[in-house]
PyMOL commands that place a pseudoatom at each C-alpha (Angstrom):
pseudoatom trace, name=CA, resn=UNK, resi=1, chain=A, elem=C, hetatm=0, pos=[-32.140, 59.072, 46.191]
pseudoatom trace, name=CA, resn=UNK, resi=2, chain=A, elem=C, hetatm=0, pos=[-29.387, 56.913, 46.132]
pseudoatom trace, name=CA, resn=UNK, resi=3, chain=A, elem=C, hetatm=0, pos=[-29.944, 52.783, 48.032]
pseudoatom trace, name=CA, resn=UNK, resi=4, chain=A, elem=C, hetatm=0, pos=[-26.754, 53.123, 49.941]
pseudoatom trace, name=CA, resn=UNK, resi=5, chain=A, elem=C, hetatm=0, pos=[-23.307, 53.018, 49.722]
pseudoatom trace, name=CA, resn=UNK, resi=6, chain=A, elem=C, hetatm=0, pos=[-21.563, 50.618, 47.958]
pseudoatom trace, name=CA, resn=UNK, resi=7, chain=A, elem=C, hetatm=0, pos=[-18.228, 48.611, 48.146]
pseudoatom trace, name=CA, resn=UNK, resi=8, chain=A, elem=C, hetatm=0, pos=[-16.839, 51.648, 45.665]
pseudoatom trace, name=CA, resn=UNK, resi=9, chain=A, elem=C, hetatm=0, pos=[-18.712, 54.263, 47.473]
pseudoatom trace, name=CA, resn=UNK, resi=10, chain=A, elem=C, hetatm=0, pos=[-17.355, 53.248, 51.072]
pseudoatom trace, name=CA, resn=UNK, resi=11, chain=A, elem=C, hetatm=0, pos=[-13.990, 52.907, 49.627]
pseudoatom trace, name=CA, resn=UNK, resi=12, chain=A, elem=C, hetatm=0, pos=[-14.012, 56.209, 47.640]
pseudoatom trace, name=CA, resn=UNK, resi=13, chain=A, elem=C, hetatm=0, pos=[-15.363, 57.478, 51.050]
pseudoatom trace, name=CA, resn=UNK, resi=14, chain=A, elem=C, hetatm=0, pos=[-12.383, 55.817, 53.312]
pseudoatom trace, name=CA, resn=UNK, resi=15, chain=A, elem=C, hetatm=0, pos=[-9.770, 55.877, 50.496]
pseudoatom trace, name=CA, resn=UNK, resi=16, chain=A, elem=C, hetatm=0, pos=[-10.838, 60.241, 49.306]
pseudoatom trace, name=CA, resn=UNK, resi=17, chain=A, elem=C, hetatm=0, pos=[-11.560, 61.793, 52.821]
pseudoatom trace, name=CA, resn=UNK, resi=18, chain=A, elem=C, hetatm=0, pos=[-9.476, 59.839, 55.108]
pseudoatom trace, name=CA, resn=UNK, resi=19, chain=A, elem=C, hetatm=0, pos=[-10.033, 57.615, 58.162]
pseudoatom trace, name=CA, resn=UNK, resi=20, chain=A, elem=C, hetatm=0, pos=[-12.529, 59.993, 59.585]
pseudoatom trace, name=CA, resn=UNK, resi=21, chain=A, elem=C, hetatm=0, pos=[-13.639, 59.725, 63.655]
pseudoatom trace, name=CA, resn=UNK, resi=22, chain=A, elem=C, hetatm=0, pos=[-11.042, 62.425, 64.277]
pseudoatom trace, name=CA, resn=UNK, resi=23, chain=A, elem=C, hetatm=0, pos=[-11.426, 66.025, 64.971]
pseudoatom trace, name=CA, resn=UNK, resi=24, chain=A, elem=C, hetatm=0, pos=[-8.273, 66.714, 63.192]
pseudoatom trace, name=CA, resn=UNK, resi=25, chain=A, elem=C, hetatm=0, pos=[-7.878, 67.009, 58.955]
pseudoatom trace, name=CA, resn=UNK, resi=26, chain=A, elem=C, hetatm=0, pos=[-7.355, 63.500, 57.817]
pseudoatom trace, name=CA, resn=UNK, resi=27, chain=A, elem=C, hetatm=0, pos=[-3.782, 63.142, 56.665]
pseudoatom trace, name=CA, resn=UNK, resi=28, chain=A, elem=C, hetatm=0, pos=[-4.519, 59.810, 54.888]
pseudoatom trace, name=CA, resn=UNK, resi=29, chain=A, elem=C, hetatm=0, pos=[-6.518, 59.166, 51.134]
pseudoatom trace, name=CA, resn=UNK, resi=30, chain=A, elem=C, hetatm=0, pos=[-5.710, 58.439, 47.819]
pseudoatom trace, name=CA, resn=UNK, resi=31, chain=A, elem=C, hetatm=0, pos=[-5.444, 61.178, 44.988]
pseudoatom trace, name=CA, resn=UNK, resi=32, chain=A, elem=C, hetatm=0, pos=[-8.149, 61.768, 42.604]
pseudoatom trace, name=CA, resn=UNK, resi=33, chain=A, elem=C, hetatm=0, pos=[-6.409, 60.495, 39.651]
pseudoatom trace, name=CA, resn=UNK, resi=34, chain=A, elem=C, hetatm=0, pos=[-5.123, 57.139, 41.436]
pseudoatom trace, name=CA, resn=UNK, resi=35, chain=A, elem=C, hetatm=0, pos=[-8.752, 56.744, 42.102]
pseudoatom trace, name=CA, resn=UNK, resi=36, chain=A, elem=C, hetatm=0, pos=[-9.695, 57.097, 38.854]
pseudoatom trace, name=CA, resn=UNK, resi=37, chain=A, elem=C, hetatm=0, pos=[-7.157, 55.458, 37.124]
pseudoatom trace, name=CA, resn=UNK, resi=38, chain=A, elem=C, hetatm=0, pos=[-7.983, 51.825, 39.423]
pseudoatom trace, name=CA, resn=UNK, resi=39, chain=A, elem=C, hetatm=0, pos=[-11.722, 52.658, 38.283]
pseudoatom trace, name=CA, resn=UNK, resi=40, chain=A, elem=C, hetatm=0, pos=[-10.724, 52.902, 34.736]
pseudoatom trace, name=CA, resn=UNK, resi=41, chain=A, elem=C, hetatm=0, pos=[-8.281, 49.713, 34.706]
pseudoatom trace, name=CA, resn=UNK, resi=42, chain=A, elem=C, hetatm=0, pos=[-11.753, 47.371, 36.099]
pseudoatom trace, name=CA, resn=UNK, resi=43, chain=A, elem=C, hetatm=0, pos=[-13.764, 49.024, 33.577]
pseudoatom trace, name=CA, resn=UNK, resi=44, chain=A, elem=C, hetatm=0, pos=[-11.332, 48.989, 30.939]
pseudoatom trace, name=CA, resn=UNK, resi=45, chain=A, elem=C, hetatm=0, pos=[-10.734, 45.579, 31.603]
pseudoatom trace, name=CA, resn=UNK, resi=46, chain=A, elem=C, hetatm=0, pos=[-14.222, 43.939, 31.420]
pseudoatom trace, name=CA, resn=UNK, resi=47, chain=A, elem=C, hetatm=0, pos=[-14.847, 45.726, 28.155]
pseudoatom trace, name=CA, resn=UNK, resi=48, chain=A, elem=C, hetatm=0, pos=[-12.112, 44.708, 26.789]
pseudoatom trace, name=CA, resn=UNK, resi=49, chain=A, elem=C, hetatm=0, pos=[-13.204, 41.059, 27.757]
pseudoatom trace, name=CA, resn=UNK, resi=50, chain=A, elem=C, hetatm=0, pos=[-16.723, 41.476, 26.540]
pseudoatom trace, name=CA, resn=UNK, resi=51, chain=A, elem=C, hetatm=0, pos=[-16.041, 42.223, 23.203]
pseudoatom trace, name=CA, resn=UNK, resi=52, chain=A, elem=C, hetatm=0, pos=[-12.696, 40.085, 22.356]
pseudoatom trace, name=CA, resn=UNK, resi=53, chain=A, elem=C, hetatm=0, pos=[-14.374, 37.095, 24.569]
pseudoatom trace, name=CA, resn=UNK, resi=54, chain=A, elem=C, hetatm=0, pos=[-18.106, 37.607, 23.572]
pseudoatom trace, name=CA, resn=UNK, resi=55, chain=A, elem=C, hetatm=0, pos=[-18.635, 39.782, 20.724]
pseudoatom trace, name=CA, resn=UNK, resi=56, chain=A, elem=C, hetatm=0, pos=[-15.280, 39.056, 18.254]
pseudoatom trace, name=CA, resn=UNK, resi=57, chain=A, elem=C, hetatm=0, pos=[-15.796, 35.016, 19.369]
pseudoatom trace, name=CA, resn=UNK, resi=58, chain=A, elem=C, hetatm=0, pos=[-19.165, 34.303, 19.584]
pseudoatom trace, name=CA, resn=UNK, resi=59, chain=A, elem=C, hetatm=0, pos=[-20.617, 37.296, 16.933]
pseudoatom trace, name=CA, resn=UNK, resi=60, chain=A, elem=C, hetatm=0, pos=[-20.533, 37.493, 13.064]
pseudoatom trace, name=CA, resn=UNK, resi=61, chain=A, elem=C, hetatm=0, pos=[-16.450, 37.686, 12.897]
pseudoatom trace, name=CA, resn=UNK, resi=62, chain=A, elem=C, hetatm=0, pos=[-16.229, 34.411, 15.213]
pseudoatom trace, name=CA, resn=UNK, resi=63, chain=A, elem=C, hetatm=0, pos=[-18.774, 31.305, 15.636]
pseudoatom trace, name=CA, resn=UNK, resi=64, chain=A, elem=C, hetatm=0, pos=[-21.533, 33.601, 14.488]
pseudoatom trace, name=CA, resn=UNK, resi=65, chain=A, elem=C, hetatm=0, pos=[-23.581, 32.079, 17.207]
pseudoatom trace, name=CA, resn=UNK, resi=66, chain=A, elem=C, hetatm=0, pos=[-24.840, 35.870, 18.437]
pseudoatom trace, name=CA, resn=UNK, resi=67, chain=A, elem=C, hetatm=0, pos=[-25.520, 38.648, 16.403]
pseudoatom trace, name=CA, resn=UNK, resi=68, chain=A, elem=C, hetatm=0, pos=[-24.299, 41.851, 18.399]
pseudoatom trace, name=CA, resn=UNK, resi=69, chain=A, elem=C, hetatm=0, pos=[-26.878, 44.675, 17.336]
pseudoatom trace, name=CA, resn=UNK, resi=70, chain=A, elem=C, hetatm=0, pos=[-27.913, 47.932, 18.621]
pseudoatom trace, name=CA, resn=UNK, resi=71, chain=A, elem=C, hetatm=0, pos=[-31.362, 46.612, 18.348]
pseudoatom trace, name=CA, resn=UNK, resi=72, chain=A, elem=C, hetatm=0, pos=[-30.692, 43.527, 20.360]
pseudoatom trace, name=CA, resn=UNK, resi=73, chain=A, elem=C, hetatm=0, pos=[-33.616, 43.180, 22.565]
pseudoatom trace, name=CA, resn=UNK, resi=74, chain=A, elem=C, hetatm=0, pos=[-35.788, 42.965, 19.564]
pseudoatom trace, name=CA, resn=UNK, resi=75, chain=A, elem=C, hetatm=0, pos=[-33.954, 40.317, 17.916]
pseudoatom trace, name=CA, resn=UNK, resi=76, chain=A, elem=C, hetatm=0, pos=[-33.934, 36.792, 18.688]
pseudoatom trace, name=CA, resn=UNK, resi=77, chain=A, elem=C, hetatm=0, pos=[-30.462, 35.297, 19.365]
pseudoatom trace, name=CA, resn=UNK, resi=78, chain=A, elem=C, hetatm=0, pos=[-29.053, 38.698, 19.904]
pseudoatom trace, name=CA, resn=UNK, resi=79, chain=A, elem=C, hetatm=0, pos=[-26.141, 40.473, 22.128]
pseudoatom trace, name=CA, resn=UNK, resi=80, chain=A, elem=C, hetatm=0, pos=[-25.796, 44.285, 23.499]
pseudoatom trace, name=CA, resn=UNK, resi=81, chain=A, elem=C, hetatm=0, pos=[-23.240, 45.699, 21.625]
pseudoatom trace, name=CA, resn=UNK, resi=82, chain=A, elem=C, hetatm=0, pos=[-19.916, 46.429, 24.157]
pseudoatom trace, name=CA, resn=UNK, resi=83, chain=A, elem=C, hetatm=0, pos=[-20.558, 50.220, 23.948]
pseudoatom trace, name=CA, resn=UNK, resi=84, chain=A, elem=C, hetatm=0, pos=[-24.360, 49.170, 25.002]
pseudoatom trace, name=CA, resn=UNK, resi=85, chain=A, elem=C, hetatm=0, pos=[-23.244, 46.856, 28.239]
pseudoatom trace, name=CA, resn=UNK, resi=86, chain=A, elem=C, hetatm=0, pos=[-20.958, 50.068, 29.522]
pseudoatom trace, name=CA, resn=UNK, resi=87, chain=A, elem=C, hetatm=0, pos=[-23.591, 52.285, 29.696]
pseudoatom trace, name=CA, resn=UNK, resi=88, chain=A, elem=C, hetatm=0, pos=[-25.857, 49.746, 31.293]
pseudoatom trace, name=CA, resn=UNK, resi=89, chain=A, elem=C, hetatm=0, pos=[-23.046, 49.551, 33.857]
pseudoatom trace, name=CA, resn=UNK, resi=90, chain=A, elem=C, hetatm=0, pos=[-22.761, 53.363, 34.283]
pseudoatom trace, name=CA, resn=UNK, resi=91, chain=A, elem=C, hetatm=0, pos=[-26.811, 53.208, 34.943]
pseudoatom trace, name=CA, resn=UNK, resi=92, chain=A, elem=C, hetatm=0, pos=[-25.866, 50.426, 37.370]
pseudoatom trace, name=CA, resn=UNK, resi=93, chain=A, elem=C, hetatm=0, pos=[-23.572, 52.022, 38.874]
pseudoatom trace, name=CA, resn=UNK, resi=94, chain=A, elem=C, hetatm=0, pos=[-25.681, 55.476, 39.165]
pseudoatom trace, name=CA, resn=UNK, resi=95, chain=A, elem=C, hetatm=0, pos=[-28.370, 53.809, 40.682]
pseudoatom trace, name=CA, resn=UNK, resi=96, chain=A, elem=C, hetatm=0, pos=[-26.643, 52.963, 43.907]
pseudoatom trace, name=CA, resn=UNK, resi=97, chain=A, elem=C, hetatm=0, pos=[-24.156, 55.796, 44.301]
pseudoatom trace, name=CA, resn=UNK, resi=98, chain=A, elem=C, hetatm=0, pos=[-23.707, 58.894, 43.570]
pseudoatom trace, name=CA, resn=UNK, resi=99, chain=A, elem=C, hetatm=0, pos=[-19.556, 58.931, 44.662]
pseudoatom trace, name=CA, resn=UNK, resi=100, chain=A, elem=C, hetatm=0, pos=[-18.620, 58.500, 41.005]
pseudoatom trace, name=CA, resn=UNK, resi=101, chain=A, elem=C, hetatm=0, pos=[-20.577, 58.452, 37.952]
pseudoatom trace, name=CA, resn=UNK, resi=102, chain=A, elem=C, hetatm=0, pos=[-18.243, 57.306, 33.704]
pseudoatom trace, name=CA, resn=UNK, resi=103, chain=A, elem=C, hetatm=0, pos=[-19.252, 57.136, 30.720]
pseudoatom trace, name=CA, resn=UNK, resi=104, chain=A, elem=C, hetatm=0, pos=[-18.453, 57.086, 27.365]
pseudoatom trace, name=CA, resn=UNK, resi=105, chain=A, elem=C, hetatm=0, pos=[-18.188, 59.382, 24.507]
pseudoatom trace, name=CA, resn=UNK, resi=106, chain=A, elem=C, hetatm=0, pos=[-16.417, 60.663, 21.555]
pseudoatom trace, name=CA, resn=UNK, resi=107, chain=A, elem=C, hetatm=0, pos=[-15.390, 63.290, 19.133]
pseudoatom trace, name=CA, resn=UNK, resi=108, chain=A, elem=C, hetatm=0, pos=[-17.075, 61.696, 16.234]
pseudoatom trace, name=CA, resn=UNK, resi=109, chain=A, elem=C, hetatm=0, pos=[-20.492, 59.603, 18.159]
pseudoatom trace, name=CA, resn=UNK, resi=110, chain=A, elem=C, hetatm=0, pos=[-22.455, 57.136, 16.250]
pseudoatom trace, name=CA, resn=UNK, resi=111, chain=A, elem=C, hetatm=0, pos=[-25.192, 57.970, 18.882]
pseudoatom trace, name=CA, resn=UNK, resi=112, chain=A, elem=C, hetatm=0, pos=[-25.432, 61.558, 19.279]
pseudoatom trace, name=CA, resn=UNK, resi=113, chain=A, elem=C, hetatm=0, pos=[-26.199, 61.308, 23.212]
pseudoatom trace, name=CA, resn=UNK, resi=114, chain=A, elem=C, hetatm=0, pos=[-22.539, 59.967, 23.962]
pseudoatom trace, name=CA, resn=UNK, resi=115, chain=A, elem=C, hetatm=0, pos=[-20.892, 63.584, 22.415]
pseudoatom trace, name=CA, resn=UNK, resi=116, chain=A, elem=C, hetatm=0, pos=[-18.867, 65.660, 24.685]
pseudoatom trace, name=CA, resn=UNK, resi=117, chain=A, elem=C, hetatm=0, pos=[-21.344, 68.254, 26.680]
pseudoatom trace, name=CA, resn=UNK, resi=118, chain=A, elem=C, hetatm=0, pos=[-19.115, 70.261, 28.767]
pseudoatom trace, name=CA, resn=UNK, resi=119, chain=A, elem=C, hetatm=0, pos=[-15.569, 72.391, 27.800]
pseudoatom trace, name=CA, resn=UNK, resi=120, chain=A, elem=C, hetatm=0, pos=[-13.312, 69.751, 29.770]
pseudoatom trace, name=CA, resn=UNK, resi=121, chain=A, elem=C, hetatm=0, pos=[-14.814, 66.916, 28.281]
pseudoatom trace, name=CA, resn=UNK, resi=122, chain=A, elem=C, hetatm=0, pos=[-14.225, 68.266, 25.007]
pseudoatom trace, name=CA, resn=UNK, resi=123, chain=A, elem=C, hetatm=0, pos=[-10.878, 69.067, 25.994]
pseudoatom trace, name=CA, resn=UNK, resi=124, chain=A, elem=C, hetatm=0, pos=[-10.457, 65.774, 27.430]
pseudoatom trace, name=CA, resn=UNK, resi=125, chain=A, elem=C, hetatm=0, pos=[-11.055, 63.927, 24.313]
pseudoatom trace, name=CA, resn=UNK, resi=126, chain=A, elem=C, hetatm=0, pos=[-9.267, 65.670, 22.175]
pseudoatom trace, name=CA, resn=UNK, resi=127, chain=A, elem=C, hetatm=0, pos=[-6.534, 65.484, 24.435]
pseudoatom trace, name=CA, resn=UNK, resi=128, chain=A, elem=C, hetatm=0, pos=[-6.626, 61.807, 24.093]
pseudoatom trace, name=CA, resn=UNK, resi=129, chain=A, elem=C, hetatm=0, pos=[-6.844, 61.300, 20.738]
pseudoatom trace, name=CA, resn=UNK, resi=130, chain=A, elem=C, hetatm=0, pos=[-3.606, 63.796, 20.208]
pseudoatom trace, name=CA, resn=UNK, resi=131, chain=A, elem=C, hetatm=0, pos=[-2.021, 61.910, 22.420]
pseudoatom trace, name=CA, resn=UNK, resi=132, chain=A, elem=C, hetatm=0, pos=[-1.989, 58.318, 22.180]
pseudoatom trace, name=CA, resn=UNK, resi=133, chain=A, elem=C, hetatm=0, pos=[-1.609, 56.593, 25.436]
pseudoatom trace, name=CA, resn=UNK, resi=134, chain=A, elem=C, hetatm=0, pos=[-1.716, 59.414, 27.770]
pseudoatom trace, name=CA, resn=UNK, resi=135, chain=A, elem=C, hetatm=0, pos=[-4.600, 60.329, 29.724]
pseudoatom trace, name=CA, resn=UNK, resi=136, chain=A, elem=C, hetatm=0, pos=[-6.498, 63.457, 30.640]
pseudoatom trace, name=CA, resn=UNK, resi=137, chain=A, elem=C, hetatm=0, pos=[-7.035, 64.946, 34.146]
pseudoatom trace, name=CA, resn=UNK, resi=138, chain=A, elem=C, hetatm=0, pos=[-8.583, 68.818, 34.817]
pseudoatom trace, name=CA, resn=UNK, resi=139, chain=A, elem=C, hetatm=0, pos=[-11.022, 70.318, 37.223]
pseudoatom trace, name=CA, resn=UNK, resi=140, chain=A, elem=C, hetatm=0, pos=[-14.548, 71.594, 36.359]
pseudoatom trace, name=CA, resn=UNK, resi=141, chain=A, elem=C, hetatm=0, pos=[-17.563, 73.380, 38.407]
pseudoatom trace, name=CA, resn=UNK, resi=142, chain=A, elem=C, hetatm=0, pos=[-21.173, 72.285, 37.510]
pseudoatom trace, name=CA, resn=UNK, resi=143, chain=A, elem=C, hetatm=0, pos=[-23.571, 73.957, 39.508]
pseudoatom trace, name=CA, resn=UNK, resi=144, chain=A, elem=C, hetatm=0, pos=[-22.280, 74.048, 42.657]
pseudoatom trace, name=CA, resn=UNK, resi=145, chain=A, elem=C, hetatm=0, pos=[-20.057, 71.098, 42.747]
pseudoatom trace, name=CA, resn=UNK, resi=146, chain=A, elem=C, hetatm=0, pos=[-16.315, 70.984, 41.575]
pseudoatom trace, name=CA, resn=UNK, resi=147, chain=A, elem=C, hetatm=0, pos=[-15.469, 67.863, 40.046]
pseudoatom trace, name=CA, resn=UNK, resi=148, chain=A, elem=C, hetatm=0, pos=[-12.575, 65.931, 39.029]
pseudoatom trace, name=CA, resn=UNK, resi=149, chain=A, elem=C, hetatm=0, pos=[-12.920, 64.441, 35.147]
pseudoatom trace, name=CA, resn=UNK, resi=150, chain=A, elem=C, hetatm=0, pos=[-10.350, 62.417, 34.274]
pseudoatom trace, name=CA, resn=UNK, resi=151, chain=A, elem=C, hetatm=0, pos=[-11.143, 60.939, 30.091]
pseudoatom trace, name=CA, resn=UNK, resi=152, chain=A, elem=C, hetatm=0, pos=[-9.273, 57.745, 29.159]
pseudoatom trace, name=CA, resn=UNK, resi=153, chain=A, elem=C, hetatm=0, pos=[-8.485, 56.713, 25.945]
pseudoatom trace, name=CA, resn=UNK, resi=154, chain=A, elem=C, hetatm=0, pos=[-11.238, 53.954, 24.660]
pseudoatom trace, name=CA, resn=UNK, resi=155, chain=A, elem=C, hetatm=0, pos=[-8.822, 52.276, 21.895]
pseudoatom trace, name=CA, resn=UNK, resi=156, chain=A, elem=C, hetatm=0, pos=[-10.692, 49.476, 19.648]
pseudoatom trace, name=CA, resn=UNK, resi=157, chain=A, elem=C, hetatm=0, pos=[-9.306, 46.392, 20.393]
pseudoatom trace, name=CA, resn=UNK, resi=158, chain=A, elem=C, hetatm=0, pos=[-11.102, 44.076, 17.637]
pseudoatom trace, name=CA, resn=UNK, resi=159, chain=A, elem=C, hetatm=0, pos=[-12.133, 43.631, 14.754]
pseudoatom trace, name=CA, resn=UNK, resi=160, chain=A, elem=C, hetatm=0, pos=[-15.993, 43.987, 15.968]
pseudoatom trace, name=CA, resn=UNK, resi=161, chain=A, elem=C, hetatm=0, pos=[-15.143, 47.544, 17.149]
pseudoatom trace, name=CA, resn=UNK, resi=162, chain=A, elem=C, hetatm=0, pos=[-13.276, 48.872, 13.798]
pseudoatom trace, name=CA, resn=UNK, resi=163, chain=A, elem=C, hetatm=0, pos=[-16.107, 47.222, 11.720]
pseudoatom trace, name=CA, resn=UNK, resi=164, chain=A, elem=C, hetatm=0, pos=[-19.234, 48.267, 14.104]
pseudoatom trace, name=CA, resn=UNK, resi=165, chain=A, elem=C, hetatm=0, pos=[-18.245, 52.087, 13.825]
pseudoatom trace, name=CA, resn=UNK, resi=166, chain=A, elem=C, hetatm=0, pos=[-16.285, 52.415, 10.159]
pseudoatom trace, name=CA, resn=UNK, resi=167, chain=A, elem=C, hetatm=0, pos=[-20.267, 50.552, 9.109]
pseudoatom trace, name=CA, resn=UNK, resi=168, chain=A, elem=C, hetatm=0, pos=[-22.339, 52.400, 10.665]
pseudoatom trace, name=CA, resn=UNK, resi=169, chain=A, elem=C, hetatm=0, pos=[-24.916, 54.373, 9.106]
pseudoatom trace, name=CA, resn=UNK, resi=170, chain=A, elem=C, hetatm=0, pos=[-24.962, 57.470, 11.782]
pseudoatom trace, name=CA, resn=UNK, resi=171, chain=A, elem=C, hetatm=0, pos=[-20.964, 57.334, 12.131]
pseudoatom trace, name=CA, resn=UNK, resi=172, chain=A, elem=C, hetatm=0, pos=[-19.130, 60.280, 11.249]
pseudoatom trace, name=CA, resn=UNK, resi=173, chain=A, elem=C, hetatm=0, pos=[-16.113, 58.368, 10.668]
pseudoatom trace, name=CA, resn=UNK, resi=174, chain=A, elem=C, hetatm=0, pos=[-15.181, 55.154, 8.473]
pseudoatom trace, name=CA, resn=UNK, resi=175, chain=A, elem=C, hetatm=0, pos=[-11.440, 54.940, 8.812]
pseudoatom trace, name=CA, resn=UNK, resi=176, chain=A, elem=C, hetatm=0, pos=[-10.757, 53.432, 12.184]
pseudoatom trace, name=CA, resn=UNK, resi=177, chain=A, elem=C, hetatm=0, pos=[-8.263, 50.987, 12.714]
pseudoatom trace, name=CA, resn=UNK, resi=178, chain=A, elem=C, hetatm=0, pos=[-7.505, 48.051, 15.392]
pseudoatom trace, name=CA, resn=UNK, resi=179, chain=A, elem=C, hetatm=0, pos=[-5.424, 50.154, 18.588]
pseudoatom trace, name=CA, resn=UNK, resi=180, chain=A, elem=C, hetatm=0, pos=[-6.948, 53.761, 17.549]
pseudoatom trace, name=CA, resn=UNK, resi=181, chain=A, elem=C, hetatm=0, pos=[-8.274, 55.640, 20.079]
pseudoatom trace, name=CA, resn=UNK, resi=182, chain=A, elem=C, hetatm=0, pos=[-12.176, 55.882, 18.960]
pseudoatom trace, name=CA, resn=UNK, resi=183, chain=A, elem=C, hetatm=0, pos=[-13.325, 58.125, 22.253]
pseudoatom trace, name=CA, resn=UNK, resi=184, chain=A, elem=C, hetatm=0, pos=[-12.678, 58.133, 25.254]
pseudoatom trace, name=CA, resn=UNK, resi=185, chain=A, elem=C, hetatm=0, pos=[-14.352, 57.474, 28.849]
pseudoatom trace, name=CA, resn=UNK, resi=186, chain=A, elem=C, hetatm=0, pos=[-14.960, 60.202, 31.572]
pseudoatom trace, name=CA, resn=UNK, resi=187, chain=A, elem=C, hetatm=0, pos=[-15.203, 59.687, 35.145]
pseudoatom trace, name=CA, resn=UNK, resi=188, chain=A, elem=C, hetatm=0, pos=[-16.374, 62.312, 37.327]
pseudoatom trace, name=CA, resn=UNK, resi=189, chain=A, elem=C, hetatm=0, pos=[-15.217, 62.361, 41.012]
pseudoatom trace, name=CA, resn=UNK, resi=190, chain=A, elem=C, hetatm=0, pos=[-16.732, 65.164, 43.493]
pseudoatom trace, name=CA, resn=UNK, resi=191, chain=A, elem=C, hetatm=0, pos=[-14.011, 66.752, 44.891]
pseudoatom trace, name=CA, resn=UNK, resi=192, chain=A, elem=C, hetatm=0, pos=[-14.362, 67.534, 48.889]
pseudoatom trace, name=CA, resn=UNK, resi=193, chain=A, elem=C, hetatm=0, pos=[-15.769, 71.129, 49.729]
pseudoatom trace, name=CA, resn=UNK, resi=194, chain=A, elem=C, hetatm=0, pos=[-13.245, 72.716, 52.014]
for i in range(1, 194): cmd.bond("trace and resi %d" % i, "trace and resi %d" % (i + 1))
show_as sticks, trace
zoom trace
């Protein structure tokens, strides 16, 4: 069960499915992929932040102050990796609403858990990375729910992304480069029953 609704719950609430109080259809909202997109730009945003202000500066490419490892709470003096601090967010995020739920994955995953698992987020991400700078929106029933998944491009924007990935033991790939698109992240939107 979910603690309550939060400042992005009530506004995807308010914002999605209108004023409400009214016996008649609400004729007000915001569309699914503006929605998403303003999600997308915060989260974008901070992990961009994280690893150019945090990681690149403080980690082994910078001061070398931190040491940014996958490992990091067994290490002394160490850092989640910017990959690591967006899922904790996503768990965050899950814990006190259920209005949205992101996260990120890719075509080629240095942890296996963060691969595509359904046809439109496999669509999604390949969508992205054939198409630089464009974004993905489709529709896609789980269960009973219909959901809107929107998959952004996640484009390495340092050094300590390129090097993380192209050195890592479990990565498929070795060839990324600074303003690729590595992956991508998915946010999931219930659409309205009607």
């Amino acid at each position: 069960m979910k603690k309550g609704l939060t400042a992005s719950a009530l506004l995807a609430t308010s914002l999605l499915g209108g004023c409400g109080g009214s016996e008649e259809p609400a004729k007000t909202g915001i569309a699914p992929e503006v929605f998403t997109d303003s999600l997308f730009a915060v989260m974008n945003s901070d992990r961009a932040n994280y690893t150019k202000l945090i990681v690149q500066r403080l980690g082994p490419n910078g001061a070398d102050a931190i040491k940014p490892n996958e490992h990091w709470e067994d290490m002394e003096g160490s850092a989640p990796l910017p990959a690591q601090m967006f899922r904790y967010g996503a768990e965050g995020v899950a814990e006190v609403t259920d209005t949205f739920t992101y996260s990120l994955q890719s075509l080629w995953p240095v942890n296996k858990q963060n691969a595509p698992k359904t046809d439109v987020e496999k669509e999604g991400l390949q969508f992205i990375a054939d198409n630089p700078g464009q974004n993905f929106y489709g529709e896609e029933t789980l269960g009973d729910t219909t959901y809107f998944t929107a998959v952004y491009p996640d484009v390495a924007v340092s050094p300590a992304c390129t090097s993380c990935h192209n050195d890592h033991k479990d990565s498929p790939r070795s060839d990324f480069e600074i303003g690729e698109v590595m992956g991508g992240v998915v946010i999931r939107l219930p659409l309205p029953k009607t």
